[in-house]
C-alpha positions as CSV (number, residue, x, y, z in Angstrom):
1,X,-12.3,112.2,79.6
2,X,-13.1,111.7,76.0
3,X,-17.1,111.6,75.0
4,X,-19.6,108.7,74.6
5,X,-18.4,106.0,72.2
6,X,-21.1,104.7,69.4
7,X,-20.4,102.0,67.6
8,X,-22.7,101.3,64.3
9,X,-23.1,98.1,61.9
10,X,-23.1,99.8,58.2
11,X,-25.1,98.0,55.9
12,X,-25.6,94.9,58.5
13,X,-29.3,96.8,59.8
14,X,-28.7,96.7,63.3
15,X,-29.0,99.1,65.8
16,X,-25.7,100.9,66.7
17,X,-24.2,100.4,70.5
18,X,-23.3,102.7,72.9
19,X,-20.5,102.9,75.1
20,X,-20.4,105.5,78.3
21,X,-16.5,106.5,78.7
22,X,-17.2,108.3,81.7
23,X,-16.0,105.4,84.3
24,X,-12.2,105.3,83.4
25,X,-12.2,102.1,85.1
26,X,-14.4,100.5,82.6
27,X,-14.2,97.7,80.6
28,X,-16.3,96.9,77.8
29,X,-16.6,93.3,76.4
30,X,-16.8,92.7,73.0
31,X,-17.8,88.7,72.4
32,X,-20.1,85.9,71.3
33,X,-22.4,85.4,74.7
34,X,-23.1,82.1,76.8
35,X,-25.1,81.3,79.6
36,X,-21.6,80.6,82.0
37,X,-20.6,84.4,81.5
38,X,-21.9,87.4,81.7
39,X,-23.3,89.1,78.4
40,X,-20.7,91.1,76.7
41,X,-21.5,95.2,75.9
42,X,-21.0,94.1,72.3
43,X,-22.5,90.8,71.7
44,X,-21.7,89.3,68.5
45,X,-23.3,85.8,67.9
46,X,-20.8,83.6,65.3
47,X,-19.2,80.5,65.7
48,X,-16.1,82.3,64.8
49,X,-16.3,84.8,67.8
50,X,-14.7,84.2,71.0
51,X,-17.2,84.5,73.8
52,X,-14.3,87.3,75.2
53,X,-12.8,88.7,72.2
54,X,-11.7,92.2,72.2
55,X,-12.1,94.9,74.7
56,X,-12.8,98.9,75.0
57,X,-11.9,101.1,77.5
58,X,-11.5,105.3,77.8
59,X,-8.0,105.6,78.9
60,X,-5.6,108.9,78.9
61,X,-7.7,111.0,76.9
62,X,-9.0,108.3,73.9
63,X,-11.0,105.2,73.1
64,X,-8.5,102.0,73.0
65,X,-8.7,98.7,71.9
66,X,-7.3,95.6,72.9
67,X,-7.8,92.4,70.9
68,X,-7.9,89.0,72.7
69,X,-9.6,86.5,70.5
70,X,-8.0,83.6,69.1
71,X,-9.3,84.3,65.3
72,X,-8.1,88.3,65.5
73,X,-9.0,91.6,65.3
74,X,-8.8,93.9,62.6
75,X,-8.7,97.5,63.1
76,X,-8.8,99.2,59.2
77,X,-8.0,96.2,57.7
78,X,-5.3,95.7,59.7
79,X,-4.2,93.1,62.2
80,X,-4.3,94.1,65.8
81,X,-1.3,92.7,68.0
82,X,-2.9,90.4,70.9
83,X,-3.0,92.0,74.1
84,X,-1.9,95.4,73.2
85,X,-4.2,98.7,73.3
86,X,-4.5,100.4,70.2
87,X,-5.7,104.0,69.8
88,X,-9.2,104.4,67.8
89,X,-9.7,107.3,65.3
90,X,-13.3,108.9,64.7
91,X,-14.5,106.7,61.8
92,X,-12.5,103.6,62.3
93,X,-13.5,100.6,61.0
94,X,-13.3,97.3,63.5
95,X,-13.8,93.7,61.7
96,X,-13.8,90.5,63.6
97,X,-15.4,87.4,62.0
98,X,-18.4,88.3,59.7
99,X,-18.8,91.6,61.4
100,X,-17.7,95.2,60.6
101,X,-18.2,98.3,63.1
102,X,-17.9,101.9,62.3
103,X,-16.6,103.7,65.0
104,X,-18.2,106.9,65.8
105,X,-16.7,109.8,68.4
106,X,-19.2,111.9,67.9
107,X,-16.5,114.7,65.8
108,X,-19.2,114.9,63.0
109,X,-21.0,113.1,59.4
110,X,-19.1,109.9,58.4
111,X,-20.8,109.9,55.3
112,X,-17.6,111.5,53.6
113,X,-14.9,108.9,55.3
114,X,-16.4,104.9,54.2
115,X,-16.7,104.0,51.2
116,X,-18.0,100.6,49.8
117,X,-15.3,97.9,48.5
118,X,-16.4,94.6,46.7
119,X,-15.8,91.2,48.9
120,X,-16.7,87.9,48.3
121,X,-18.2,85.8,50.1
122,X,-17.4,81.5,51.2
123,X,-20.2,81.2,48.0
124,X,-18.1,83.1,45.3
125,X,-21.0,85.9,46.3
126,X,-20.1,89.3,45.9
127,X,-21.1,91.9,48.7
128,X,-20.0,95.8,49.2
129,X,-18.0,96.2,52.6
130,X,-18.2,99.8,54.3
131,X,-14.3,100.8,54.2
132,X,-12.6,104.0,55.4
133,X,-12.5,106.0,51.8
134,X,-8.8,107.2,52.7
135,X,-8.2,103.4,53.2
136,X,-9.5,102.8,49.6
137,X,-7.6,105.9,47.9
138,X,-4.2,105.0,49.8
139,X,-4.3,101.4,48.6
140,X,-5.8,102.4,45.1
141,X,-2.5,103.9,44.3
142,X,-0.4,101.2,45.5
143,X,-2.4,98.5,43.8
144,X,-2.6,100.3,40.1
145,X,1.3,100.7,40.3
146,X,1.5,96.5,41.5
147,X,-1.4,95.6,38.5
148,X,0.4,97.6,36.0
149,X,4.1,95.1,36.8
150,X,1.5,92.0,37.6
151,X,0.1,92.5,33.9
152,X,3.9,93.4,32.3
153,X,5.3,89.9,34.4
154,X,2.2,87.9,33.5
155,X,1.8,88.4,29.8
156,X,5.8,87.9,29.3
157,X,5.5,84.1,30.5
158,X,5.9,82.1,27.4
159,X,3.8,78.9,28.8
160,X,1.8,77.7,31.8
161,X,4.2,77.1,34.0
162,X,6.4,80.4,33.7
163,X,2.8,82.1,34.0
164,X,1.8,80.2,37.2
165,X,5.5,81.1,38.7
166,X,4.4,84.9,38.1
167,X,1.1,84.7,39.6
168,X,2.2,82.8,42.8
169,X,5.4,85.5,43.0
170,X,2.8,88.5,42.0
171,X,0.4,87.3,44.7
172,X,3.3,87.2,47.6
173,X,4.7,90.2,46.1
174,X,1.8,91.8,47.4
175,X,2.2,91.0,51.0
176,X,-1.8,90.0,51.8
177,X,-0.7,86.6,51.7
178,X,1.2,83.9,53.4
179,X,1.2,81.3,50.9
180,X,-0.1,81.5,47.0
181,X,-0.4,78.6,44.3
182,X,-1.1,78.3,41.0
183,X,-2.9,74.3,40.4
184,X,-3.8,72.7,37.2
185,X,-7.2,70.6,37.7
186,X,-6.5,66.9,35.8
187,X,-9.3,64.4,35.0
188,X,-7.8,60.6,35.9
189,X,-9.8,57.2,36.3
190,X,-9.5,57.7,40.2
191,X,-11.5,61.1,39.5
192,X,-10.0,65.2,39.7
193,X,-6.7,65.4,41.2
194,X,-4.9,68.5,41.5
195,X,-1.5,69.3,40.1
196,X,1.1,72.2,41.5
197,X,2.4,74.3,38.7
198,X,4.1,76.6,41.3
199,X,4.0,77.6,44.9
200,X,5.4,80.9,46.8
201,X,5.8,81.6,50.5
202,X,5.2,79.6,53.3
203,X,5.8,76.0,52.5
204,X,3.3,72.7,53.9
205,X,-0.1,71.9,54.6
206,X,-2.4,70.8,51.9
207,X,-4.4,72.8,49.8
208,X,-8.1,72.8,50.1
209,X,-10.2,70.5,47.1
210,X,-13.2,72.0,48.7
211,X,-12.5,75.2,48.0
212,X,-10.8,74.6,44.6
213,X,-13.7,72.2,43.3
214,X,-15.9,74.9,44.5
215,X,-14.0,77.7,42.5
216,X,-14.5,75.6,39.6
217,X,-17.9,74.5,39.8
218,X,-18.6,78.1,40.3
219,X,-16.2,79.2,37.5
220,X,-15.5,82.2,39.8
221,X,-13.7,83.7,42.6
222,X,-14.4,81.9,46.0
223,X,-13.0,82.9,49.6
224,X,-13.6,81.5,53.4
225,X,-12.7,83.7,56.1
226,X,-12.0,82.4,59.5
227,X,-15.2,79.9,58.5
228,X,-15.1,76.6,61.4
229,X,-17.2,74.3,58.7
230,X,-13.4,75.0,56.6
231,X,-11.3,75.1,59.3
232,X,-12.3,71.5,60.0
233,X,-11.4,70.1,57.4
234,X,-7.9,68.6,57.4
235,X,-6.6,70.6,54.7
236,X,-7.3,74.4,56.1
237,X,-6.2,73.7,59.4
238,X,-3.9,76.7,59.9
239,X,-5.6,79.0,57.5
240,X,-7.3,81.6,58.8
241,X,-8.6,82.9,55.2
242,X,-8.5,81.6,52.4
243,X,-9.6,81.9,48.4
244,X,-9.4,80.2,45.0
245,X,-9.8,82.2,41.6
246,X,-9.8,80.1,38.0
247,X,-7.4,81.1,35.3
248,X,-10.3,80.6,32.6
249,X,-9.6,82.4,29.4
250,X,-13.1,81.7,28.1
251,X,-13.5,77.8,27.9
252,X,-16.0,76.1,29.7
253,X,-14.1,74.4,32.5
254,X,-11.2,76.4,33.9
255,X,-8.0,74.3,33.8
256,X,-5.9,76.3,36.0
257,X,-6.6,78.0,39.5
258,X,-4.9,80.6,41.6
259,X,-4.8,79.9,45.6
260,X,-3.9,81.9,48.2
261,X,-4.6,82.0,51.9
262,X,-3.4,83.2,55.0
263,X,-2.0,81.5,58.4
264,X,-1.6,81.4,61.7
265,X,-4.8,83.9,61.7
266,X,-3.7,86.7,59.6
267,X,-6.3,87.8,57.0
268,X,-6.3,89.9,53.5
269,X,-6.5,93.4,53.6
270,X,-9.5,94.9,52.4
271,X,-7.7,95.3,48.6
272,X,-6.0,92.0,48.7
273,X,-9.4,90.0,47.4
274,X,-10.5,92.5,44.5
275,X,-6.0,92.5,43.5
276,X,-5.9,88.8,43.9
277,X,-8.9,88.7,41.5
278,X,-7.7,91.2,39.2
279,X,-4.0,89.2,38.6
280,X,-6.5,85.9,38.3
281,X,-8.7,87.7,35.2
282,X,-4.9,89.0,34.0
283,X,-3.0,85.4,33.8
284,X,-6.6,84.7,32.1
285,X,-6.3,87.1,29.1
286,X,-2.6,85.8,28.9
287,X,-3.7,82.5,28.5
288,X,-6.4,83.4,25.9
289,X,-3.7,85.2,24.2
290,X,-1.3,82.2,24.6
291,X,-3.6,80.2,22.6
292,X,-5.2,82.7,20.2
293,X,-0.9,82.7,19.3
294,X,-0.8,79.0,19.1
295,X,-4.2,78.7,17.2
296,X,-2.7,81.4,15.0
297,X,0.7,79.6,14.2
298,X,-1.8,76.0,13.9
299,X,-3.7,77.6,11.4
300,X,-1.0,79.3,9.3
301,X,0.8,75.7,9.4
302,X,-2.6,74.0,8.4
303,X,-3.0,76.9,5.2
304,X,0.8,76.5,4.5
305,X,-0.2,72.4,4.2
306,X,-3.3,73.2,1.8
307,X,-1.4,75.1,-0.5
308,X,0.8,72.2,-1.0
309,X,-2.1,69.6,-1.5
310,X,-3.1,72.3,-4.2
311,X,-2.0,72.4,-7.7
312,X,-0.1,75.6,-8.6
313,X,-2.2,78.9,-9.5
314,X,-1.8,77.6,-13.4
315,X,0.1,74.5,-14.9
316,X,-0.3,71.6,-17.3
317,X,-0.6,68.1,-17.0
318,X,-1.0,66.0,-20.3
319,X,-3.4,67.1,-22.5
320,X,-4.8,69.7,-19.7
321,X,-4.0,73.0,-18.8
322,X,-5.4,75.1,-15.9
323,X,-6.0,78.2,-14.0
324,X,-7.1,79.2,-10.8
325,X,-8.1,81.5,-7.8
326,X,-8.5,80.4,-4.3
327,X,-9.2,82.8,-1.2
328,X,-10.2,81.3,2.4
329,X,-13.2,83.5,3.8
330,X,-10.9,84.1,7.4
331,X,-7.6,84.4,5.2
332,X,-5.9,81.5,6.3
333,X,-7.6,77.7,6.2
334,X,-10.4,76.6,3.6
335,X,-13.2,74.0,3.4
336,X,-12.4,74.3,-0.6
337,X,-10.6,72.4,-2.5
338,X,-9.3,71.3,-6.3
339,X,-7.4,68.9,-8.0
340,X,-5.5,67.7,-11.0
341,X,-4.1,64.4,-11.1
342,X,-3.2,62.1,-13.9
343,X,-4.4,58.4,-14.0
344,X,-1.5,55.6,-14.8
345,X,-4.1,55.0,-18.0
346,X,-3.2,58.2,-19.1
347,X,-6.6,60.1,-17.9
348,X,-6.5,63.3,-16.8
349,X,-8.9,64.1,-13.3
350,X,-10.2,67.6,-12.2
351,X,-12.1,68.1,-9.2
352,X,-13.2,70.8,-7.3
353,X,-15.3,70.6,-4.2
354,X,-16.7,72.5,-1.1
355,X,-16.6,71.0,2.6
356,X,-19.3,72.2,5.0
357,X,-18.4,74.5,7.7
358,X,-15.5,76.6,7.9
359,X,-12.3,77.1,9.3
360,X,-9.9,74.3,11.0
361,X,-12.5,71.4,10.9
362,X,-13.1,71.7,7.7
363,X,-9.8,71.9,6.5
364,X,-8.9,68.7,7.7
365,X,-12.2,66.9,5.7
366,X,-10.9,68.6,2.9
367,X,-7.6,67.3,3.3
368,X,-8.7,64.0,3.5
369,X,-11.5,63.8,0.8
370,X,-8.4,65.3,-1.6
371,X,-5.9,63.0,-1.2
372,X,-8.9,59.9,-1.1
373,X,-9.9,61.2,-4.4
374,X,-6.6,61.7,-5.4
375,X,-5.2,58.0,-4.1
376,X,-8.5,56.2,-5.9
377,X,-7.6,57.8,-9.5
378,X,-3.9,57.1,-9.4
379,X,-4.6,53.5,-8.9
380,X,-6.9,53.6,-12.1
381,X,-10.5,53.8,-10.7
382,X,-13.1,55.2,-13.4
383,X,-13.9,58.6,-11.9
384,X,-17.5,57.5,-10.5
385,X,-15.5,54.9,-8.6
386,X,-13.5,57.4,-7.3
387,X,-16.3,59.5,-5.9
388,X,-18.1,56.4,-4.4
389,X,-15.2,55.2,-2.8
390,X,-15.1,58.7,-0.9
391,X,-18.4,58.8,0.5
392,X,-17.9,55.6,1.9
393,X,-15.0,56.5,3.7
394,X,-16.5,59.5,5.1
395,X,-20.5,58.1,5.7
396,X,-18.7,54.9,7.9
397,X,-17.0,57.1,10.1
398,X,-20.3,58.2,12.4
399,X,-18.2,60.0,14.8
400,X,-17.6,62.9,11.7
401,X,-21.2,65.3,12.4
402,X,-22.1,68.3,10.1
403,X,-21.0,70.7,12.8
404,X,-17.4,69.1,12.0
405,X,-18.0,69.3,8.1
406,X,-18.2,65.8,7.2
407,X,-20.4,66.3,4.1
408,X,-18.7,67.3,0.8
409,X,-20.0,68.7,-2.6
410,X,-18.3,68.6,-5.6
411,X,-18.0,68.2,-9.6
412,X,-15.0,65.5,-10.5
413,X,-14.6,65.6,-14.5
414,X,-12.1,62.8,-16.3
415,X,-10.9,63.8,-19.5
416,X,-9.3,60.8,-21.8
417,X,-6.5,62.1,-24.6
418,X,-9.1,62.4,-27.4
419,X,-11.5,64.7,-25.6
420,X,-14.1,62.6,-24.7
421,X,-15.2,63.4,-20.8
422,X,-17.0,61.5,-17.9
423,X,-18.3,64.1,-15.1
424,X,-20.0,63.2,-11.5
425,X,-21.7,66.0,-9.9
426,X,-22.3,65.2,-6.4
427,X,-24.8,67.5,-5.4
428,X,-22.2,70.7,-6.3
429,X,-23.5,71.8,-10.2
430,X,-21.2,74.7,-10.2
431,X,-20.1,74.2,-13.1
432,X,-20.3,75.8,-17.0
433,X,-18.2,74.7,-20.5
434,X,-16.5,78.0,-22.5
435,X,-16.0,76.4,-26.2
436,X,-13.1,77.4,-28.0
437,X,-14.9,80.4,-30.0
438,X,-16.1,82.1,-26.6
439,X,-19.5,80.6,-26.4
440,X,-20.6,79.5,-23.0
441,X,-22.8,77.0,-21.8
442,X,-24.1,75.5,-18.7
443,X,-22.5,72.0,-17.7
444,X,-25.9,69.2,-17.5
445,X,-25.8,66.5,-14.7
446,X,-28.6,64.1,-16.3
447,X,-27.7,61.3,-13.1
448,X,-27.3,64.1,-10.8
449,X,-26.0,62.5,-7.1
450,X,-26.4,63.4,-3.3
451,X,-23.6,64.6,-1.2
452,X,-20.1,62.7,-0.4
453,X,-20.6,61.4,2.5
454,X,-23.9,61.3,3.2
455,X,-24.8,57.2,3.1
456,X,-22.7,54.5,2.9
457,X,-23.2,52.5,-0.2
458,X,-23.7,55.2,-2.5
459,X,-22.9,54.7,-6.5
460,X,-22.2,57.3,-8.5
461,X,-23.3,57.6,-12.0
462,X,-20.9,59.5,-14.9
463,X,-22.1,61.8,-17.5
464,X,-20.6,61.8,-21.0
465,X,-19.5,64.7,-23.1
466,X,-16.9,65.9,-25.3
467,X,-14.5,68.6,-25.8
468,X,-12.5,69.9,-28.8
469,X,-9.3,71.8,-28.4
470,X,-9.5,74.9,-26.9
471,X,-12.6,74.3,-25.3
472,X,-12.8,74.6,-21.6
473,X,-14.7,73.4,-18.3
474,X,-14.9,76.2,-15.6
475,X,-16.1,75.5,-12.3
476,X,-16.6,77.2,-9.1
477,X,-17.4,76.8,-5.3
478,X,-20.6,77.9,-3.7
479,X,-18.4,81.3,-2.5
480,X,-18.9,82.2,-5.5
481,X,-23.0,81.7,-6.4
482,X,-24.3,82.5,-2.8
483,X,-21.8,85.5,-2.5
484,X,-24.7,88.3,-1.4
485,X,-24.7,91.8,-2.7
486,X,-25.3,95.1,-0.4
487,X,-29.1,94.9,-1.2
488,X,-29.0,91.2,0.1
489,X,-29.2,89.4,-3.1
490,X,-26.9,86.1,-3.9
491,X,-24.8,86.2,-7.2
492,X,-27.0,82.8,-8.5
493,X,-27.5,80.6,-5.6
494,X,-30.1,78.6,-8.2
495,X,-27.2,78.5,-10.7
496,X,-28.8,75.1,-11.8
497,X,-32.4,76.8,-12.7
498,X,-30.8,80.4,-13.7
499,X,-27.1,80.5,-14.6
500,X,-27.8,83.5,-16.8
501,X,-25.0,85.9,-14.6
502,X,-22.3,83.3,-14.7
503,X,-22.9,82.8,-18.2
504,X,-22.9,86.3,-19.2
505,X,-19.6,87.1,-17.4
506,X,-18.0,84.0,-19.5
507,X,-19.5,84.8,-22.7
508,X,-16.2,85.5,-25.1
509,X,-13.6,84.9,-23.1
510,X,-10.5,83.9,-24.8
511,X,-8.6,81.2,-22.4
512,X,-8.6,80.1,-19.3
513,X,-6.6,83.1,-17.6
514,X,-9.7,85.0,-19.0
515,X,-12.6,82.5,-17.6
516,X,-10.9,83.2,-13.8
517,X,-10.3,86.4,-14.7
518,X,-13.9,87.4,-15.4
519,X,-15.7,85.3,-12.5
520,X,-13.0,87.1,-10.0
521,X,-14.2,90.3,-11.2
522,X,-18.2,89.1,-11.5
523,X,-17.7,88.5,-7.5
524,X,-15.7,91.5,-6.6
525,X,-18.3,93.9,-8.2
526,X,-21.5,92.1,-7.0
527,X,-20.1,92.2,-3.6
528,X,-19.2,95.8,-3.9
529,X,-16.4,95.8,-1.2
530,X,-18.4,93.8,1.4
531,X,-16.2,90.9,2.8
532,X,-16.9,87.9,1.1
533,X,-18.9,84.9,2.8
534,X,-17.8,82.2,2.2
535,X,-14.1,80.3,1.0
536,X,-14.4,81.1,-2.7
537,X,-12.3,78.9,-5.5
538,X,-12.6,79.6,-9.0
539,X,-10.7,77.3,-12.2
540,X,-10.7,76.9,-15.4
541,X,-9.5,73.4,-16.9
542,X,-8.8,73.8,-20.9
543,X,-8.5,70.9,-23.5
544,X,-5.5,71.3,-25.1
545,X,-3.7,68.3,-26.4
């Protein structure tokens, strides 16, 4: 007759159980008590137990089990057939509900045959799981070779539908579940509703908005095993497991969610939750990649656009010619811009401006306050009209907030066939006059002026000024003046109270190509190959009728 049988509760802190195998007649009860019956050998108290659930006896030589319980029995992770004895191994891991048993022959340490596998709980909690540690190794293999065709199928889905059909395939593939889905979570007036991108495996039966609000609520992994408070509700009847996992490439709210579960009271093997998981944070970094792609193509579109709203890199219009340099500070969209348009009176406008913030957002205010500016001269509005009638536009529109770079800066200069000027500086001063013989100056705002944008009903004033032939206005963005050097310093952020650098760098220049030229190199070698900070634009505007 074989020995004594033991049977231990790793990690649960109870005291272990044992069974005498001496009687071969002997039956021992595993179950959840009651008062009609007599108390099982094994009592295990859970609503998900049946009060006679599986059995132990000593027969021919071994320790046998027989599973009876509605729920099932799992013997190393593995279903037991109802009503059939099946051998038990020294070390053997029996789970039925919440409960897992090591079983123990007394054939020496088990120390070296369980390991510890990650589980989740009905809460999204993670937990370790004593496992057998060949269990572990055997499936380890198998699931890097089935993660290593999950990642190749999932990142070769070219939208969110061929990437749900992967998943849901990938998931069945695996043979833990009977059913898998990949939902889309959509807000309507009747509240969330849940939308099936794709389904694999056994067809019916709804699936559960408890668990998938949960998984997003929690914006992680949730599972129910054999839990009654789920398998009353209408939509898990049948299921006997169950879990949800968002597809959440970073955003606040997942969109997406992978669901699995299993019927007729199968469950997951012990790898199945930790795979499922893994192919859930897989689809996710092929989503974020999905639209890091899309933002890409968005953003080369949106620099491709601002080119085109730019003058070319030097031209002429009338009596002006120009040159300049423009570089976005991420290399594709910029909050900069600069103009050159022609008035039907014959005036010829320049103006270059800075849009708070960076990237996308600001791009678009740029792209606006250009073509306003733009529009408003055209139609013959004196220059100062021009600017006012911007910052209305922008200061009425309250949804536009800093954080989306709704304030503007900028210099706007008019410059009439005989060389007489009108300038607005609103709240930009960036700005410095190279005569004809090389001398350079800095460019004096007496009316001065706040940002565009910043109050509705704002009226610009113009400064007057002259040029001869020859002579030129340079101006700049802030990339330029608050560019910092590896000690920390700014080029001349207080260009306004010290333009000494700028005005060194253009002193003698001999033309506009020189003016850009010269600044370029100013910023290049005060940077001293740090990346710059900021969109930079640089132009020189020349009188020369």
């Amino acid at each position: 007759m074989p020995e004594g049988l033991k049977l231990d509760f790793p990690g649960g802190g109870r005291a272990a159980i044992e069974l005498d195998g001496s009687d071969p007649g002997r039956v021992f009860v595993i179950g959840r008590p009651s008062a009609s019956d007599a108390p099982p050998d094994v009592p295990l108290m859970d609503a998900g137990v049946s009060r006679r659930h599986a059995e132990l006896r000593a027969h021919g030589g071994q320790w046998r089990l027989r599973n009876l319980g509605k729920a099932g029995t799992l013997l190393d992770q593995r279903s037991v057939e109802a009503d059939a004895w099946v051998p038990l191994a020294h070390g053997s891991m029996i789970s039925i509900g919440p409960f897992m048993m090591r079983v123990d022959l007394g054939k020496g340490d088990l120390g070296g045959h369980v390991a510890l596998a990650t589980m989740f709980d009905d809460n999204g909690q993670a937990r370790a799981v004593p496992v057998p540690r060949s269990t572990l190794e055997r499936l380890a293999e198998l699931r890097l070779s089935s993660l290593i065709s999950a990642s190749a199928r999932i990142h070769a889905a070219e939208d969110d539908e061929s990437l749900a059909r992967a998943v849901a395939e990938i998931l069945m593939d695996s043979r833990d579940f009977d059913r898998a889905a990949v939902l889309e979570s959509v807000q309507s007036e009747s509240g969330m509703q849940w939308r099936t991108l794709a389904e694999a495996g056994a067809q019916g039966g709804p699936f559960s908005r408890t668990l998938l609000s949960a998984a997003r609520e929690a914006r992680a992994m949730v599972q129910v095993e054999d839990d009654l408070r789920f398998r009353a509700a209408e939509s898990m009847i049948g299921a006997s497991a169950a879990l949800c996992a968002p597809i959440n490439p970073g955003r606040d709210v997942p969109r997406l969610f992978v669901y699995a579960d299993c019927r007729a009271g199968g469950q997951p093997g012990v790898a199945a939750i930790p795979f499922a998981n893994l192919v859930a944070q897989l689809a996710s970094a092929a989503l974020g990649a999905a639209e890091q792609r899309r933002l890409v193509t968005d953003l080369e579109q949106a620099r491709q656009i601002q080119q085109r709203l730019m003058p070319e890199e030097s031209g002429r219009r009338g009596h002006v010619s120009w040159t300049r340099f423009s570089r976005a500070a991420d290399t594709r969209v910029s909050g900069d811009f600069f103009s050159v348009v022609e008035s039907s009176d014959g005036r010829i406008a320049a103006m270059l401006g800075d849009v708070a913030g960076k990237g996308a957002g600001a791009a678009l205010v740029m792209a606006a306050a250009v073509t306003h500016l733009d529009t408003s001269v055209r139609m013959g509005l004196p220059i100062e009209d021009a600017v006012s009638a911007a910052s209305d536009f922008f200061a009425s529109r309250p949804s536009l907030e800093v954080a989306v770079a709704a304030f503007t800066t900028a210099v706007a200069v008019e410059v009439h066939p005989d060389g007489r000027c009108r300038a607005v500086d609103a709240a930009h001063s960036y700005a410095a006059i190279v005569r004809a013989d090389g001398r350079a100056e800095q460019m004096k705002f007496p009316s001065g002026g706040t940002m565009i944008g910043s109050f509705t009903g704002v009226q610009y004033c113009a400064d007057d000024f002259r040029l001869e032939v020859g002579d030129r206005i340079v101006l700049f963005s802030d990339g330029v003046a608050e560019q910092r050097s590896r000690s920390g310093n700014p080029l001349c952020a207080l260009f306004h109270e010290d333009p000494a650098a700028i005005l060194r760098a253009l002193e003698g220049s001999r033309g506009a190509d020189d003016d850009v030229r010269r600044l370029h190199e100013l910023l290049a070698s005060h940077a001293d190959g740090l990346p710059w900070d900021d969109d930079v634009t640089i132009a020189s505007i020349a009188y020369s009728p």
